[in-house]
C-alpha positions in Angstrom: 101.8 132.0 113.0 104.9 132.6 111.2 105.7 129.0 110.4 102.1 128.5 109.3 103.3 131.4 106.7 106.4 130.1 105.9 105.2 126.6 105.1 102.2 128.0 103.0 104.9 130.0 101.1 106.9 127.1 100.8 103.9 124.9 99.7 103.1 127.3 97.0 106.9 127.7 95.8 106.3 123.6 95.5 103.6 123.6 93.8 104.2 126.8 91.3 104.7 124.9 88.7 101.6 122.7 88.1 99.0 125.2 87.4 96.7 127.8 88.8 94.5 125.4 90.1 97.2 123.8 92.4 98.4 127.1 93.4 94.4 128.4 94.6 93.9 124.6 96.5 97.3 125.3 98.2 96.0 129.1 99.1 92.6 127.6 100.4 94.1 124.6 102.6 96.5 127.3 103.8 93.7 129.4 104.8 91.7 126.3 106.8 95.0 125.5 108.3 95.3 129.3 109.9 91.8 128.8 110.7 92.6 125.7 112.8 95.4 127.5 114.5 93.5 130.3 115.3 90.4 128.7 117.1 93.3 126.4 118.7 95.1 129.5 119.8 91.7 131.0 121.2 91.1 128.0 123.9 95.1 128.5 124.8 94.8 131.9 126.2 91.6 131.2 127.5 93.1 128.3 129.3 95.9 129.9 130.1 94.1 133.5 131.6 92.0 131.1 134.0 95.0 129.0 135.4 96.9 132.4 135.9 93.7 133.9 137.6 93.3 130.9 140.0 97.3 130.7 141.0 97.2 134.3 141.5 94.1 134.1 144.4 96.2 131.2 145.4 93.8 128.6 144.6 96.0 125.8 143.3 93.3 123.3 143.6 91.2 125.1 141.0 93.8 125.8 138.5 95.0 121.8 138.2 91.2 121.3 137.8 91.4 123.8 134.6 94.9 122.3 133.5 
């Protein structure tokens, strides 16, 4: 998450100069583009909570299913 940060900073350092309107389209695709990282990160733990369950119970077979 930090790099999605630091390159919307650096996008809007970029783009400073050009007007407002830049500056709020920058903001807004910044926004979409932490909103695409989020849901992203939501199936990763997901993902990753099941395959830790399954190797856990010792049911390798199942968690290379999931993976």
């Amino acid at each position: 998450m930090f790099a999605i940060v630091l390159n919307n900073l650096i996008d809007t350092g970029l783009v400073g100069h050009l007007g407002a309107a830049q500056v709020a389209a920058v903001g807004s695709a910044g926004f979409v583009v932490w909103l695409i990282f989020s849901i992203m990160d939501i199936f990763a733990v997901g993902t990753v909570a099941l395959i830790s369950r399954h190797v856990g119970a010792g049911e390798y077979e199942a968690a290379s299913e999931k993976s």
